[in-house]
N, C-alpha and C positions, 0 to 999 in steps of 0.2 A: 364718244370717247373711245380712242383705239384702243386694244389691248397687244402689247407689247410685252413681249420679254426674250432677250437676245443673251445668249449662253457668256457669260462673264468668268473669270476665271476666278478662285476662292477670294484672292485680294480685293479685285473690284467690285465683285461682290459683297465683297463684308465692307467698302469703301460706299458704295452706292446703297445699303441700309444704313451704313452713320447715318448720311446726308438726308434721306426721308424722314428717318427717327430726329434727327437735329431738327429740320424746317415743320413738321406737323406733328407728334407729339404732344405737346405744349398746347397747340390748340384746338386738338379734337379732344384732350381731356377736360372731366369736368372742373376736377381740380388739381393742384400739383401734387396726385401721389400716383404711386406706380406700386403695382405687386408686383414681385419676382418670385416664380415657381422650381421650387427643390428638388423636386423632381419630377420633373423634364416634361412639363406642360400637364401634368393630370390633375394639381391644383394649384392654386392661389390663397394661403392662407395670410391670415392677420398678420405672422411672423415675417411676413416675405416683403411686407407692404415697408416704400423708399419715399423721402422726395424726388419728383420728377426734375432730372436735371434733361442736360441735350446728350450728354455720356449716352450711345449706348447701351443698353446692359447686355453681358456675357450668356444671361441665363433667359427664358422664353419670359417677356414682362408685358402686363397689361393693363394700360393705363386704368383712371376711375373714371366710372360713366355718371354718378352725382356727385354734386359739390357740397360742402358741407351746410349751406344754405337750404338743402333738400332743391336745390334745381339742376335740370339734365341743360345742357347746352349744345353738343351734338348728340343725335339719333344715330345709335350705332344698328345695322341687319346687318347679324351673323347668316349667312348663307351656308347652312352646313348639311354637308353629300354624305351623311348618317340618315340623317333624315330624308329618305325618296331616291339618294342615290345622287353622281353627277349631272345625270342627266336633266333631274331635279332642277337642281343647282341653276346649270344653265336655261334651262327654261323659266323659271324664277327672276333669274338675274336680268335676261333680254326685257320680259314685264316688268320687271320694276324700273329698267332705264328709260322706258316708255311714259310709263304715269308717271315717272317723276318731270320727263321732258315736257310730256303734256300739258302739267301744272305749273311751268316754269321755275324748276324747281332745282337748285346746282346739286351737286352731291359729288365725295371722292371717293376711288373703287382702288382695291385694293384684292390680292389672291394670294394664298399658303400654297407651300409646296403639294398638298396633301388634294387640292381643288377649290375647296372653299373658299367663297368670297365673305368679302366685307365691302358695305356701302355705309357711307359716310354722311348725314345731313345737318351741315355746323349752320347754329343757328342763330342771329344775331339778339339774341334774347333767350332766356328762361324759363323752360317748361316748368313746373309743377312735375317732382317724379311719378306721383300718382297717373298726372296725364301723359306722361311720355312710356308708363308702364304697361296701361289701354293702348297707347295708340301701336305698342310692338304686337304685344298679344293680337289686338284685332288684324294687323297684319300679316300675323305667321298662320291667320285663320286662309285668308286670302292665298298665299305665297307659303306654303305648306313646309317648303326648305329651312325658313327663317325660326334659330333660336333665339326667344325669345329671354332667354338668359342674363344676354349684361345687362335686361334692365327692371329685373324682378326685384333685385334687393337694393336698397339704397345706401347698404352699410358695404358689400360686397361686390356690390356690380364690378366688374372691368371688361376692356376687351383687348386684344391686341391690338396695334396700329401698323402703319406701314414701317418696317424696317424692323420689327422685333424677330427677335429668332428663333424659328419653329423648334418644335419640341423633337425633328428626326432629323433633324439637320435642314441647313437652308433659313431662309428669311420671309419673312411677311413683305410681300412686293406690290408696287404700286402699278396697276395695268393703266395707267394715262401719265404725261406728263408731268412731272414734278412742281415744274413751274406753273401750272394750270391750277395743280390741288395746292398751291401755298396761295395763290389768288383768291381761290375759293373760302379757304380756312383763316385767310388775313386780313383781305377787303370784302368780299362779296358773298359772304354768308346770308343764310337764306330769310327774308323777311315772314314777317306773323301773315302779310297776304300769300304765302306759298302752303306756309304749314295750315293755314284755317282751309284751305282747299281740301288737300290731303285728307283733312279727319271729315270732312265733308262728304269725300267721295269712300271714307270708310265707314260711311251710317250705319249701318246693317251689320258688319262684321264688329263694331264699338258696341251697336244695343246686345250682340252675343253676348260679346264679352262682360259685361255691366251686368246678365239674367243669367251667365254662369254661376251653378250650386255645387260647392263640391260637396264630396261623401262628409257626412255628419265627422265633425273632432269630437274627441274625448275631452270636453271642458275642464277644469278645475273652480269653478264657480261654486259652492255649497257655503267655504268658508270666509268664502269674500268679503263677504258685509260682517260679518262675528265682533263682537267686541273684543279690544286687543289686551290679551295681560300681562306681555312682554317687552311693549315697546313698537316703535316701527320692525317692518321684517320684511322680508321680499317678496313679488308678486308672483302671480301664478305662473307655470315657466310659459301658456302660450300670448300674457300678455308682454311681458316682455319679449318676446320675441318680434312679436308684432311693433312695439314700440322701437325696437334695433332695425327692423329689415323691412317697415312698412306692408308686410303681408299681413291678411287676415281672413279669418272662415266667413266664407260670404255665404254660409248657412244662417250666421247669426247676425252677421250687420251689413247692411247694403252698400253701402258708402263709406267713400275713407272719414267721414265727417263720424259716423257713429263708431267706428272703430279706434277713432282718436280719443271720443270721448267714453268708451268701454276701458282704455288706457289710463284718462284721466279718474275714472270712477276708483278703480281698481288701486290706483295708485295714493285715494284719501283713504280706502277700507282696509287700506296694509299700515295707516297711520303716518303715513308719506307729508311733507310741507311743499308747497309750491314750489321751494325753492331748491329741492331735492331733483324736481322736476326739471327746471330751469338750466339747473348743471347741467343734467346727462344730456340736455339738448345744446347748449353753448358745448358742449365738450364732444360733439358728437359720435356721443354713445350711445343714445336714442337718433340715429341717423334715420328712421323709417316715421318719430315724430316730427322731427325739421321737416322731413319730405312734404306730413299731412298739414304742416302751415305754413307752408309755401304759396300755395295760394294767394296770399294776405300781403302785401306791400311793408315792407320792414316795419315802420311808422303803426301800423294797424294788428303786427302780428304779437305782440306784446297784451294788447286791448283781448284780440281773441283768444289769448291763452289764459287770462285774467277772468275772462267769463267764460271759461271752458269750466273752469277750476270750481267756478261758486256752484257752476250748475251742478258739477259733481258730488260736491259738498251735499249741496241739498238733497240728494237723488240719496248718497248712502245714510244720511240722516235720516229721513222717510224710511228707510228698508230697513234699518237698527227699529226704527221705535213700532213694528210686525214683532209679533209673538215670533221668539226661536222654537223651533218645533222638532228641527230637525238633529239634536242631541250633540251636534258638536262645538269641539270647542278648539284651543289654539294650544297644540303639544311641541310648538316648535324649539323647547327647550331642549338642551345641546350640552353631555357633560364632554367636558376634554379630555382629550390623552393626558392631560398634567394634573387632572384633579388626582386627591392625595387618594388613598388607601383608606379602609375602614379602622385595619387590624395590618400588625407586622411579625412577621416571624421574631423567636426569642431572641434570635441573636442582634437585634437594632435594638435592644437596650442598651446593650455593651459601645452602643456608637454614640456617637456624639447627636445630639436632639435635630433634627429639621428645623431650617434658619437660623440657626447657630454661627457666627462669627467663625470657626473653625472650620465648619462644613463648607463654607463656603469659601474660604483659603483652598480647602483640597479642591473641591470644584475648578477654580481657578488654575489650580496645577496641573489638574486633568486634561484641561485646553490646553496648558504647554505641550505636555506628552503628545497630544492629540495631534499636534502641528510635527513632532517627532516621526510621530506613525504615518501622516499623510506621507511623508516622504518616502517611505516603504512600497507604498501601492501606485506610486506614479508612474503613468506610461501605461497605463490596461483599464478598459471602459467596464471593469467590474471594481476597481478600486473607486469611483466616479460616485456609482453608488451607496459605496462602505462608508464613504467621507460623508455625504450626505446623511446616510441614515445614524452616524454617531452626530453630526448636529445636530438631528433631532430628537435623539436622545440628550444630550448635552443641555440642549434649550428646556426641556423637560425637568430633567434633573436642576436648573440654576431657577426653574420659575417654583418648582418644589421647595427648593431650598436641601436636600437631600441626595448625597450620592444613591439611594435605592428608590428606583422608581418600578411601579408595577404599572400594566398598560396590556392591551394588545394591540393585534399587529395589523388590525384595520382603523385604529387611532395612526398608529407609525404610518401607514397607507395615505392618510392626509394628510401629515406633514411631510410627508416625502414624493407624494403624487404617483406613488408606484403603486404597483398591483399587490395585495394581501399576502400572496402566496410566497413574490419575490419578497417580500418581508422577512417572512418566517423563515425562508430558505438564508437569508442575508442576516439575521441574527445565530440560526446554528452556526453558519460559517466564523464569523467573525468572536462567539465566545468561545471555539476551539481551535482558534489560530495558536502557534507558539508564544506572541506577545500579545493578549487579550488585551482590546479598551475597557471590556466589558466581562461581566460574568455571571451566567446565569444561578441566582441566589435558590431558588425557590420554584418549580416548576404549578401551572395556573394550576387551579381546580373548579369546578362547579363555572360559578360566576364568577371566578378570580382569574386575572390572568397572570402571564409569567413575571416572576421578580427578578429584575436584573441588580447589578451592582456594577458603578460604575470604580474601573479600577487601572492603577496607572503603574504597568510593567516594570520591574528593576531595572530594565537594560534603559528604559526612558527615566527613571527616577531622578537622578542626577541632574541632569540636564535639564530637567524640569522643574526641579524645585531651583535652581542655578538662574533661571531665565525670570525676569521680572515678567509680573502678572500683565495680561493685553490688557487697557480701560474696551466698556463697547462690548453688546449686544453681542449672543451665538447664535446664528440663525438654524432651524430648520428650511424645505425650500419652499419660498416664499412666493404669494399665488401666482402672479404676474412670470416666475420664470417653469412656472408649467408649460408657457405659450411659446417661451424664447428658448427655451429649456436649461441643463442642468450645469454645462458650460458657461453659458450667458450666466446663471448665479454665482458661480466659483472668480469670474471674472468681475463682476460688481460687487462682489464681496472683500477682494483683492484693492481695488482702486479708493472704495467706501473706508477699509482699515488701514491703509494708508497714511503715515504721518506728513508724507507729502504729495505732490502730484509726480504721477508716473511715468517713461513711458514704456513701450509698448511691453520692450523687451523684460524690462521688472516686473511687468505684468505678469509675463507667460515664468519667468521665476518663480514668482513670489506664489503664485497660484498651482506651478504643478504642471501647465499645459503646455500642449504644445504652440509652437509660435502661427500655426496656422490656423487652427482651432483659437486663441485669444483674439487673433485679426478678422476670423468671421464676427467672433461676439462683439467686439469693437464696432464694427462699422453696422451688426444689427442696430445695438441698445444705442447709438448715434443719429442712428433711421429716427428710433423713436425720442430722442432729447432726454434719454436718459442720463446720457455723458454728454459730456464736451473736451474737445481736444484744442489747447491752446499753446503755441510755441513746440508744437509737438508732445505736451504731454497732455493727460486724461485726468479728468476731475469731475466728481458727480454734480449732476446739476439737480439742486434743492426743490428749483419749483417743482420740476415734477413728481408726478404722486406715483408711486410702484400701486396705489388699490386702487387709482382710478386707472390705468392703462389695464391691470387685472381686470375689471369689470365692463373694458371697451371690448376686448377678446373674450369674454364669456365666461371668464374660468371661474368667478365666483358662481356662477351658476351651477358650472361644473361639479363644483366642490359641496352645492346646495346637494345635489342629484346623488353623489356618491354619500356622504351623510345620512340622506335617507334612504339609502337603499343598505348602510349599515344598522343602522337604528331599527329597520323590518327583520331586518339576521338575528339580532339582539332577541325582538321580540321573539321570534320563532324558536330560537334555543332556548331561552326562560319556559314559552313554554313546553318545549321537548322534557327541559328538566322538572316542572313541576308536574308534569302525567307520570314521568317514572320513578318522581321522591313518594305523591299519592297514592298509585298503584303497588308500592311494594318492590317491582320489577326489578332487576337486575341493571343498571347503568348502562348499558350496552348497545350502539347502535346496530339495526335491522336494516333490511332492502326495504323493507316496509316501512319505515319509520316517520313521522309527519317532517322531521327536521331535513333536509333536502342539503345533506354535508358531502354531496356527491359533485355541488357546485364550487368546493373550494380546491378542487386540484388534486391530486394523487398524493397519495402518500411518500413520503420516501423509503427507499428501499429498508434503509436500519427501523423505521418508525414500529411500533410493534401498534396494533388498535388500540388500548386504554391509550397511548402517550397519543394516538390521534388523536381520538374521542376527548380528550382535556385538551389538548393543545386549539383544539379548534373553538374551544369553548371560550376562548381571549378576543 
């Protein structure tokens, strides 16, 4: 196979990567999705991920290397000159076109502007990703160049193909014929006698791979088997994990067979039903458990997860009814930013009672205003955040029942997916604006934190009590648009309260945005079937679930992770304040001091220490 490539001028060029991206695309992927990289090829996230059309894309895209069946269908070798250098590369590359000719074996080749190659083995059948994940690794053991990357994770793999567009300009180029590799990719893809050669003659570099140990994990195992007082809850983070990307500590299970069923075990000890299972595998969100029962003939893979399950059952039954010895128990309880207050300052007598008919009229009024003030801050990506963090306030206050809510500001931190600090900085600012939404009532103390008042400006009063009440939910932002982010919310939010279907332009109105910024979120949340555009306008589509796309992208995990790493803060200040209520000592944090309030960010310049020393205590 020659290697060609003849100096084209930018047109023919960007003319001659359509025409490869149109004719193989499609069927060097495993399945029809494509990720598109934001910036400029250093990653491929969830948010980026399209249907694969023959369009193609503007931005550096890289098809999917499994199918959501958990089967690989081409072997992609990255040949990349980080690793050993060009030189590398090409000596790599000459050997692999060798053993593959040797074994009769077709393959399309392909080079970036940068050097790197891509070899391509479309195969008329179905790996198992497990085996096609052995068979890369064993090879980049041989072929030293080769990352072994697009085909570790079964949730994330991709790779570029011929005609995508490098990340420094230029294109992903095919060094043989065009018409040779659609031959290869559309009739004559390579038989199971080609590939059983291959893993043949990789005996040795396979058993490596299979007796590789890596350095011991930090397990979460202790609490596993405990009996549950909550309810179902979620697994430990590294079985899920494992469960999502099909990776697993081969210190602790040898084979994909035990590590599937350390998934299943895990997932009856957390109080999990089969069918809890079943989902995130149909929904491929456990894309690394499809992988490990792929193996199994459609007909028979149903049979094996059926007896995967019982064995598991039994396995955590036997381990419950062992003496617990080891003292723990399940504290996964979780208070909210919404839960009420113990005690209220004197002056909410003088108010009307919490869930009151009236309170929740001004509630209502307050969203008017609210809609008033959006309009104030539009056009600048710090009003973005203002809007957001009074919906989370707002949703707080209508699930209270209450214009005064107390809270701190690493509750607000999870309904708004921002950082603590920007919180606390994004509440001073906004209760000393000229026209406050809000007002701080009651500064925290001890274990309390600050008291806000939600409050609705003169110059908006009018107009607000004037405008009839919205029907329909205020949101804080919502898990699923941590991934898409905080546009993509303003924009489903716009479409969702809608009395009718929209299009684009009402959108970018009615929300605040700009028309360019609504047309990226458009065509994301469209990627993912979260809208539909018909006749030209935009309407949410029902079936899909905003917490199961949440939980394909990892974000409730996310949001697992950030929780308890607040909930360990909590404890550490409880205890900071009960050493210095027993001791007598003065309130006062030291350089010395057990509580470690060095990690919440600098003070600001006006902040005097006591209003730190309280403020942080929310």
């Amino acid at each position: 196979m020659s290697e060609t490539h003849l100096a084209l001028s930018p047109l023919a060029a960007r003319e001659q990567a359509q025409a490869e991206w149109h004719a193989l695309a499609s069927l060097l992927a495993s399945q029809p999705r494509v990720r598109l990289s934001k910036d400029g090829g250093k990653t491929y996230r969830d948010s980026g991920e399209r249907d694969l059309t023959d369009a193609l894309p503007s931005l550096p895209a890289a098809v999917r290397t499994c199918g959501t069946d958990g089967l690989v269908r081409t072997i992609c070798l990255d040949l990349d000159a980080s690793r050993g250098g060009q030189d590398k590369v090409e000596s790599d590359y000459k050997a692999l076109c060798h053993w593959f000719s040797s074994n009769d074996v077709r393959w399309i080749e392909d080079q970036s502007p940068s050097g790197g190659r891509h070899l391509y083995l479309p195969l008329n059948f179905g790996v198992a990703f497990t085996d096609a994940k052995e068979f890369v690794q064993a090879a980049a053991k041989r072929f030293s160049s080769i990352d072994p990357g697009p085909h570790e994770n079964a949730k994330t793999g991709a790779i570029r193909v011929p005609g995508s567009v490098w990340k420094k300009g230029g294109y992903q180029r095919l060094t043989m014929s065009l018409n040779i590799a659609y031959d290869i990719a559309r009739r004559n893809r390579n038989t199971w006698t080609g590939w059983s050669q291959l893993r043949e003659s990789l005996v040795d570099e396979l058993a490596a791979v299979r007796q590789r140990r890596a350095q011991p994990l930090e397990l979460l195992e202790p609490a596993e088997a405990l009996p549950l007082a909550g309810g179902p809850r979620a697994l430990p983070a590294l079985k899920e994990y494992t469960a999502r990307s099909g990776n697993y500590d081969t210190t602790r299970y040898s084979t994909p067979s035990e590590a599937r069923q350390g998934v299943m075990a895990s997932a009856v000890a957390a109080g999990w039903s089969l069918t809890d299972v079943q989902r995130r595998m149909n929904q491929n969100i456990w894309a690394g458990m499809v992988g490990f029962y792929s193996r199994y003939s459609p007909s028979n893979r149903r049979k094996a997860l059926q007896r995967d399950w019982r064995s598991a059952v039994k396995h955590v039954e036997s381990f419950r009814k062992k003496p617990n010895t080891n003292g723990t128990g399940n504290d996964s309880g979780y208070k909210s930013y919404t839960s009420p207050p113990n005690t209220h300052p004197p002056v909410l007598t003088l108010l009307h009672q919490p869930g009151s008919a009236a309170e929740y009229q001004y509630l209502l009024t307050w969203r008017n205003a609210l809609r008033a003030y959006e309009e104030s801050v539009t056009g600048s990506r710090s009003g973005l955040g203002y809007r957001m963090l009074l919906r989370a306030i707002g949703e707080a206050a209508h699930k209270r029942g209450s214009r005064f809510i107390e809270f701190g500001v690493r509750s607000l931190a999870i309904a708004t997916g921002t950082h603590e600090t920007t919180v606390a900085r994004q509440l001073r600012e906004l209760s000393r604006t000229e026209r406050p939404m809000i007002r701080l009532a009651q500064e925290g103390r001890g274990l309390r934190g600050d008291l806000y008042e939600l409050v609705i400006p003169d110059e908006y009063r009018t107009r607000a009590e004037a405008k009839a009440w919205r029907p329909g939910k205020i949101h804080a932002l919502r898990p699923v648009f941590r991934e898409l982010g905080v546009v993509s919310a303003f924009v489903y939010e716009a479409i969702e309260r809608a009395d009718g279907e929209l299009i684009s332009a009402d959108i970018a109105r009615t929300s605040g945005l700009s028309p360019k910024a609504v047309t990226h979120a458009l065509e994301l949340m469209a990627a993912w079937n979260m809208i539909s555009r018909v006749a030209g306008r935009w309407h949410i589509v029902k079936e899909t679930s905003l917490r199961t796309l949440a939980e394909y992208f990892g974000v409730l995990e996310a949001i697992g992770r950030q929780m308890q790493r607040y909930r360990f803060e909590r404890a550490q200040w409880l205890q900071w304040l009960l050493k210095r209520a027993l001791s007598g000592e003065a309130v006062l944090a030291g350089p010395h001091d057990d509580y470690p309030y060095w990690q919440y960010g600098p003070p600001e310049d006006e902040q005097t220490i006591g209003a730190l020393l309280y403020a942080e205590a929310s």
